[in-house]
Backbone as CSV, one residue per row, in Angstrom:
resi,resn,N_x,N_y,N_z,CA_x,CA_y,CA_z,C_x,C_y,C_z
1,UNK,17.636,-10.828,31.067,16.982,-11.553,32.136,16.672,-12.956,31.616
2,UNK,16.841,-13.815,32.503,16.646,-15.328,32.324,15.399,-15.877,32.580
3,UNK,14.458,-16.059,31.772,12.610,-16.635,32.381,12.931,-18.276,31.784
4,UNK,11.992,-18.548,32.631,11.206,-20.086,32.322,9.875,-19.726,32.125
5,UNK,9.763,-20.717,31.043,8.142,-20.506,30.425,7.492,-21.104,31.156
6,UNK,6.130,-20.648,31.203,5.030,-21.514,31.820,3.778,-21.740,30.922
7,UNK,3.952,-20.874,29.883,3.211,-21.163,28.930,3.636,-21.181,27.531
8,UNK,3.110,-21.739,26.299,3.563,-22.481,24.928,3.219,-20.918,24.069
9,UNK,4.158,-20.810,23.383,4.249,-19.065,22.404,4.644,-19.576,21.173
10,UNK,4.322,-20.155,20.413,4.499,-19.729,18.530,5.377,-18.680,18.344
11,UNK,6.214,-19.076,17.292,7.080,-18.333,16.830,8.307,-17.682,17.614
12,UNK,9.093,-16.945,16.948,10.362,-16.199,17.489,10.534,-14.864,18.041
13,UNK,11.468,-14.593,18.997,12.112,-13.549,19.713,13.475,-13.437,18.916
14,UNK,13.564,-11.801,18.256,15.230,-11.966,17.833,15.496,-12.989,17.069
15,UNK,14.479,-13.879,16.276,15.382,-14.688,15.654,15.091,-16.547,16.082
16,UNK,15.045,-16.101,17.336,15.032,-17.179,18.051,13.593,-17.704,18.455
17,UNK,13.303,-19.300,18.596,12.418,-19.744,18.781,11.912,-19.936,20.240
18,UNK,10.733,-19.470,20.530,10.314,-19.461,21.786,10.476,-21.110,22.500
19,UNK,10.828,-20.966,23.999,11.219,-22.543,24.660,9.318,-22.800,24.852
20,UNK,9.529,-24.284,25.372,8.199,-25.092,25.546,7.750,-24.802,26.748
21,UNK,7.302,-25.138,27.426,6.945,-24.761,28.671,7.850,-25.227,29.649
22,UNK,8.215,-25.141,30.459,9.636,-25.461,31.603,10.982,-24.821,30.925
23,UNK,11.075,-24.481,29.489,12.255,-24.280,28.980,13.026,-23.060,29.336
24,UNK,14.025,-22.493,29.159,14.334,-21.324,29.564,14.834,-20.662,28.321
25,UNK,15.045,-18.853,28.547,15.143,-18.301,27.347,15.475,-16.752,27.827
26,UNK,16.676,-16.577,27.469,17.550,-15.004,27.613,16.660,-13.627,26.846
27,UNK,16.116,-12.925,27.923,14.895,-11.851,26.817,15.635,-10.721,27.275
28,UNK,15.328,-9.582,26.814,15.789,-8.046,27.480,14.883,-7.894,28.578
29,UNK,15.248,-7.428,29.757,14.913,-6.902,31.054,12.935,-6.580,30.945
30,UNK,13.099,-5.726,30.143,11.511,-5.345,29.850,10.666,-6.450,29.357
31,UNK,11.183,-6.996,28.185,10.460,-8.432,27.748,10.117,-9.005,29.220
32,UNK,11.325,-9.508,30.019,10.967,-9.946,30.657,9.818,-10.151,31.730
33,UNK,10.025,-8.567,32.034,9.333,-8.120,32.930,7.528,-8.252,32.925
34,UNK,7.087,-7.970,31.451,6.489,-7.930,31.051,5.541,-9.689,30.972
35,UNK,6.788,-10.126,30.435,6.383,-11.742,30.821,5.541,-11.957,32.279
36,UNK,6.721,-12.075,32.602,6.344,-12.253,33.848,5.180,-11.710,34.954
37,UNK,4.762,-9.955,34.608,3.544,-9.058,34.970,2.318,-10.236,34.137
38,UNK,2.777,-10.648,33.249,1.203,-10.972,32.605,1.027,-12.690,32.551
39,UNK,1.747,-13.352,33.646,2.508,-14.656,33.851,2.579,-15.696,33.213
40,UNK,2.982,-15.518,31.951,3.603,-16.279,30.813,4.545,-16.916,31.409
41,UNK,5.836,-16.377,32.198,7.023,-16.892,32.820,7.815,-16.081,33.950
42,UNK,8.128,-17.315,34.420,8.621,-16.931,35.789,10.417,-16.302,35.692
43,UNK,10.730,-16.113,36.801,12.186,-15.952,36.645,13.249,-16.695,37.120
44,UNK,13.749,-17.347,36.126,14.822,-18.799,35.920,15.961,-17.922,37.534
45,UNK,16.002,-18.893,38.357,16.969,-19.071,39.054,16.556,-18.056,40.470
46,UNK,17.669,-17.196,41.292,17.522,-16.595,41.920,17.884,-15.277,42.003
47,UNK,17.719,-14.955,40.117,17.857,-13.948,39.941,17.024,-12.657,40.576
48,UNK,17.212,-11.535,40.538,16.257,-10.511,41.686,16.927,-9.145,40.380
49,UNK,15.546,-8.862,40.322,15.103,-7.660,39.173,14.434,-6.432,40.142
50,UNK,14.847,-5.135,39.733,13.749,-4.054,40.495,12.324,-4.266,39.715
51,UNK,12.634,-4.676,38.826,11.158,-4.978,37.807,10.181,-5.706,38.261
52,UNK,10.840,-7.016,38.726,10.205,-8.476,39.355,10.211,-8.117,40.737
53,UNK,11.191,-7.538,41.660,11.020,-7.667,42.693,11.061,-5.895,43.122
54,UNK,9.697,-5.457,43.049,10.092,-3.658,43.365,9.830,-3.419,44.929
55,UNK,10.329,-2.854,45.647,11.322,-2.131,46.927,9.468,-1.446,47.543
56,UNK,9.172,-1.928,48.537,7.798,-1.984,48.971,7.990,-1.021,50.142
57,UNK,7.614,0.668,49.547,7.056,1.599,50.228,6.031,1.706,51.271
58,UNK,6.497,2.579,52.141,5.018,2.734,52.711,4.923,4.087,53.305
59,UNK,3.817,4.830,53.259,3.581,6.233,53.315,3.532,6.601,55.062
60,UNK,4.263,7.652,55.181,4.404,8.055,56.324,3.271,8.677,57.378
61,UNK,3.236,8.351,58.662,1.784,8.126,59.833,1.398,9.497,59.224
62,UNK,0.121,10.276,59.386,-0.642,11.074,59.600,-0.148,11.602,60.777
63,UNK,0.150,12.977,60.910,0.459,13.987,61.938,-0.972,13.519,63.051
64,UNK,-1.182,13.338,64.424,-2.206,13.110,65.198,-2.926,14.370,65.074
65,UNK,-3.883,14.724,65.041,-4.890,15.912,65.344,-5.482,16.174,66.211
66,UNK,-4.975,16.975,66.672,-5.618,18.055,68.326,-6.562,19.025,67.958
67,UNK,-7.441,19.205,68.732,-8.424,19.452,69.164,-7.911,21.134,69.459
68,UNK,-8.452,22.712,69.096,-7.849,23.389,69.440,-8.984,23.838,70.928
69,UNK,-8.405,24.487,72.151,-8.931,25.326,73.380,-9.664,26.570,72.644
């Protein structure tokens, strides 16, 4: 997954040095996700994650309740 930072992180991922703020930076799906839940960084482009973007349920009506004779 592809994020843009929104906030400044010390040190490395894999090796690699974290971007500055606006920068962008290739993490695994979960990193990402995670980023982003705790909003360190957003998600670079118009990419669409079940992670970032999860599928919005909604629970089915209540049977009406009658009254018994």
């Amino acid at each position: 997954m592809k994020i843009r930072m929104l906030i400044a992180i010390s040190g490395t991922i894999d090796g690699q040095e974290w971007p500055a703020i606006g920068g962008t930076i290739e993490v695994a799906d979960h990193v990402g996700a995670d980023m982003i839940v705790n909003r360190f960084a957003e998600v670079d482009g118009t990419v669409e994650t079940a992670a970032v973007n999860p599928v919005k349920e909604t629970a089915a009506k209540p049977a009406a309740k009658t009254r018994k004779a």
